[in-house]
N, C-alpha and C positions, 0 to 999 in steps of 0.2 A: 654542484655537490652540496648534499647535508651536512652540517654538523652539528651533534648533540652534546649538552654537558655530561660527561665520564662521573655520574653519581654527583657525590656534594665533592671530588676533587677539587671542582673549578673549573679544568682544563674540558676544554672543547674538543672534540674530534671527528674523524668523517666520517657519514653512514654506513660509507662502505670501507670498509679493511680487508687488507693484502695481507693473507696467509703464504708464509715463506714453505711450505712443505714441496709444492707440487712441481717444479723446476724439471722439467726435463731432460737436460741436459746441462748436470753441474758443473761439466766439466769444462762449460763456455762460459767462461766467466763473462766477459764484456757485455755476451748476450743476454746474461741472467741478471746480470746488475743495471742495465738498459731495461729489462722490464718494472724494476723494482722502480728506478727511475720516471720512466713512462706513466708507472702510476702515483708517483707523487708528482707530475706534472698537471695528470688530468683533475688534480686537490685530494688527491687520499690521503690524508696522513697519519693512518696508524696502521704500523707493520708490527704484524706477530711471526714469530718465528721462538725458536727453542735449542738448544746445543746437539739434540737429538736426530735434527732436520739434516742429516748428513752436511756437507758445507754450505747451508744455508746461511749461519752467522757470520760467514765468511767474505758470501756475496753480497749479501745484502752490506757486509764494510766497505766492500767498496762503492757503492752506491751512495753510501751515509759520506763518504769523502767528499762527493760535487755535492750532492745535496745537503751540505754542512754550510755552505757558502752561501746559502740564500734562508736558512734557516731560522734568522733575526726578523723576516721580512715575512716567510711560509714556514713556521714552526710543523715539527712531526714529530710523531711520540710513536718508540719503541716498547715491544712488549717480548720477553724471551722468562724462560722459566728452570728451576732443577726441581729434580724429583729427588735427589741425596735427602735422609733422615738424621744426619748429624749436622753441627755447626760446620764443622769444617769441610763437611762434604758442600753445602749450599755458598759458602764464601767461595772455595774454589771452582766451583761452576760458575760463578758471578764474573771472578777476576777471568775467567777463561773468556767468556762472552765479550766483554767487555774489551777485552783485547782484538775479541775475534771483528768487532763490531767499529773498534777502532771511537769509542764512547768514554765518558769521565762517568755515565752513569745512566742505569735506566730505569724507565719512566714508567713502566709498568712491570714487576715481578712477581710470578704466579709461582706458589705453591702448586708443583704440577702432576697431573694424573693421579689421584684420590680416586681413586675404582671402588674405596668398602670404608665404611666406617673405621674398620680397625686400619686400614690403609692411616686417617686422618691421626686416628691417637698415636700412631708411630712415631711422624712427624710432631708431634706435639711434645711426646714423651722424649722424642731422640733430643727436643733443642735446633729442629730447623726452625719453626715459627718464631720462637725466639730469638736467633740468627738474623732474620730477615727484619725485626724490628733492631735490630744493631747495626744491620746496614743501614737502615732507613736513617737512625739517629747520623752517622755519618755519613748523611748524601749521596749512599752511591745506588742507591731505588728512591724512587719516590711515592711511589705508593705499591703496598702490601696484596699482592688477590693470589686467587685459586682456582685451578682447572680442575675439571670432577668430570667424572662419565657415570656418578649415581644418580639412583632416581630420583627423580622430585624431591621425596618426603627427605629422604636420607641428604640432600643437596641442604634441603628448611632446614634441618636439625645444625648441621655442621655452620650455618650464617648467624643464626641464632648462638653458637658458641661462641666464636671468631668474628669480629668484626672487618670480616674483609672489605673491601676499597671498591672490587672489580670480581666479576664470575667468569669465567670461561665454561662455554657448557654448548653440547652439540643441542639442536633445536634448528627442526625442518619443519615442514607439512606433513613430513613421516611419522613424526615421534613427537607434534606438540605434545599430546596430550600425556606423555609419560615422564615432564619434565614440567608440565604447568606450574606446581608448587616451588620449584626453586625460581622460575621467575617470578614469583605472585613475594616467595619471602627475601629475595634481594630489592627488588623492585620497593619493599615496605621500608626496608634498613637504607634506600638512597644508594644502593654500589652500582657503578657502570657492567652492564652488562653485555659481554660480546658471545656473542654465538656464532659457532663452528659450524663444519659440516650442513651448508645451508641448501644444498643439493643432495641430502642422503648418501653424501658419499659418491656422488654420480648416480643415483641410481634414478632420482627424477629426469635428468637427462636423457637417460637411456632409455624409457618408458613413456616415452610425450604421450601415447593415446590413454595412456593410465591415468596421467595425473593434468589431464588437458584440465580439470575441473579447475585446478586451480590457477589458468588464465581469467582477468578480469577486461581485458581490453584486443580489441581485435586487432589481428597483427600479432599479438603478444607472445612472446615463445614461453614454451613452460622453463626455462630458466629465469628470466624475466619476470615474468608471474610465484615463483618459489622466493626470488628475491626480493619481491615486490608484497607478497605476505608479510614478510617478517621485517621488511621496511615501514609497515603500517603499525607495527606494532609497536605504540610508545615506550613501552619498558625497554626495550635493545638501545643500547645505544650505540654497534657497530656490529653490522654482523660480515664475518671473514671471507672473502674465494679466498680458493686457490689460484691465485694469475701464475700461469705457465706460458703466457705470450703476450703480447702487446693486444693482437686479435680480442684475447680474452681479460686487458683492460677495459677497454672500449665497450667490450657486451656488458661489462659490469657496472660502467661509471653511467652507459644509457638506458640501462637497469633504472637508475636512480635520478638522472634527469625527468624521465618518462614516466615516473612513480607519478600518478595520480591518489590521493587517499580513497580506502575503501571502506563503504559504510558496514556498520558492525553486522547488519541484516547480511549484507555477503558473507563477511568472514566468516556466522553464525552457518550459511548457508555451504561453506566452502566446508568446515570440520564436518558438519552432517553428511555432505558427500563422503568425505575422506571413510568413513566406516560403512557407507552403503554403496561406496563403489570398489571397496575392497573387504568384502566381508569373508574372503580366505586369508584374511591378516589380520594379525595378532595389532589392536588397535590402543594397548598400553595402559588400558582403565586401570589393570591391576589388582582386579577382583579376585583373581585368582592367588594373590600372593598368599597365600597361608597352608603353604605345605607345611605338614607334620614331621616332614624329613629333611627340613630346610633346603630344599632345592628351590633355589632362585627362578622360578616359573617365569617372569616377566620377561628376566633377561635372555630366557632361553626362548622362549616365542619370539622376542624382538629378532635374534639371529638367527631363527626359522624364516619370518619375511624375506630377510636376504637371498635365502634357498628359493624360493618362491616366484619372486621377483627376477630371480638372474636365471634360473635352472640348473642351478650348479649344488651339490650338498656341499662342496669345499666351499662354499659364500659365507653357511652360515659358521662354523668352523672359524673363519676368519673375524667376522665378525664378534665373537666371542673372545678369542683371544686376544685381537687388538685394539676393541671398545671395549669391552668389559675384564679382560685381563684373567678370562678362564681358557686356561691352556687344554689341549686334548687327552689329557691324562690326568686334569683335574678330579678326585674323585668325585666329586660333587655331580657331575653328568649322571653317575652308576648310581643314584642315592635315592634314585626314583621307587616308589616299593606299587604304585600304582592302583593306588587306591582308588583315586577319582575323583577327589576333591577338588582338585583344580576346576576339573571340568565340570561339573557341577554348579560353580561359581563363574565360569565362564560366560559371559554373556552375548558372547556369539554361538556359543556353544562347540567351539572347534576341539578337533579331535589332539589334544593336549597331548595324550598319551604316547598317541600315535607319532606325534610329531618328536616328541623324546627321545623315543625309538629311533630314529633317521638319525637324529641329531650323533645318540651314542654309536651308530651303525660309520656316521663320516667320519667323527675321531677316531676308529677303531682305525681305520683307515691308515689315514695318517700317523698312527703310529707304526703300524706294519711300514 
């Protein structure tokens, strides 16, 4: 296993991190905290999880109970997070955790799910951010970060205010490119950066002849090769699975033994693919952002790939709602007046408008 320095914290941590969401069966405990186990055996040791993760915080306590016992010798650092916008909402999500987790304190605390700018002034204005440096003064976090599902620039801007610690921020082969700025301005300010969703969600999975481009080594499965990108990339300094079995410790820790470096002429050679081997995908340049009606184009193309990609119009629907935090009744879908400027600016020149239209045709949907 790797391990990098977590920004200018000091602390060390492993290249690869266990995200607590993907548990299939919560209700087996022994089974679930054996995995959690499992991979702090194989040397992971940074677990994210969140109060949200259904009894995630729960299992993963009992797991931190043995692996507490050898922690003087194999240190591991916890990351869990609240989205509350008051003090007291974020202190009681802390003391919950902390219970749940069976912890005197944790080691990494994210301000969580920042979907919009005014998302971040809430928290600012409610007195969470300020909260979370009142815990820190009494020991019960140790360092200050933040999970965000906005784009790049909107990512720069919010680091550039807040001196965060640590980023949490989705970043694949999918969606480098609509995310490059917030790693280029954490990466400037020194904060440990972990990145989510390092398989699109499963969707690189699901599509190995799609996204074979990004195997660099023969043998290589395109999970292995997706992990193996963003292991290359020095600015990460942990990027997350989801381990939902021991099976899928093992692909991930040999993920990272097998990690060979790959010369920047690939990588250069791997993103050129990514837009000429899916040039019915919205490839996140963002050229198009400057509707007149404020309708978030980027974001909406981003959740049309999903439709795409899966063949389902409820994908992208989903994806909208639970990455970007636009529900099906948002008016903001109906705000398109169709002018054509996106497309226009588009430099694939995909049928923008068109794709709108579907978009507002699957929420209809689902609300009926």
């Amino acid at each position: 296993m790797k391990y990098n320095l977590f920004g200018k914290t000091g602390v060390s941590v492993s290249a690869i991190g266990m995200g607590g969401m993907r548990f299939k069966d919560q209700s087996d405990v022994d089974g679930c905290a054996g995995i959690v186990k499992a991979a702090y055996d194989k040397g992971i040791t940074y677990f994210d999880t969140a109060s949200g993760y259904g009894k995630s915080e729960e299992l993963y306590g009992v797991a931190f109970n043995e692996m507490k016992k050898s922690r003087s010798e194999r240190p591991f650092y916890v990351a869990t997070k609240s989205s509350k916008p008051t003090p007291e909402g974020v202190r009681q999500d802390l003391e919950t955790s902390l219970k749940r987790m069976n912890l005197d304190y944790i080691d990494f605390y994210h301000v969580w799910c920042i979907i919009n700018p005014g998302s971040y002034e809430k928290r600012k204005i409610g007195g969470a951010i300020r909260e979370f440096e009142k815990l820190k003064s009494e020991g019960l976090i140790k360092h200050i970060c933040v999970s965000s599902h906005m784009t790049g620039e909107e990512i720069a801007a919010m680091l550039n205010d807040y001196p965060f610690e640590g980023l949490l921020v989705g970043y694949s082969a999918m969606n480098f490119s609509y995310r490059e700025r917030a790693l280029d301005a954490a990466s400037k300010m020194n904060a440990g950066i972990v990145v989510m969703n390092p398989l699109g969600g499963g969707i690189i999975p699901q599509n190995p002849d799609r996204f074979s481009f990004i195997r660099t080594q023969e043998k290589e499965s395109v999970v292995e090769g997706a992990l193996r990108f963003l292991l290359n990339d020095s600015r990460i300094t942990t990027t997350l699975v989801g381990l939902s079995s021991i099976q899928e410790v093992n692909e991930a820790v040999a993920a990272m033994d097998g990690f060979k470096p790959i010369s920047q002429d690939k990588v250069n050679t791997m993103r050129n693919h990514l837009k000429d081997a899916f040039n019915e995908l919205c490839t996140g340049c963002r050229y198009c952002d400057k509707c007149p009606a404020k309708v978030p184009v980027p974001k909406l193309m981003d959740a049309y790939n999903h439709t795409v990609l899966r063949g389902k119009d409820q994908a992208s629907i989903d994806r909208l709602q639970w990455h970007w935090g636009i529900t099906p009744d948002d008016p903001v879908l109906h705000a398109c007046t169709e002018c054509g400027i996106c497309e226009e600016a588009c430099t694939q020149k995909l049928p923008i408008r068109e794709r709108i239209k579907a978009i507002q045709k699957a929420a209809a949907a689902v609300k009926s």
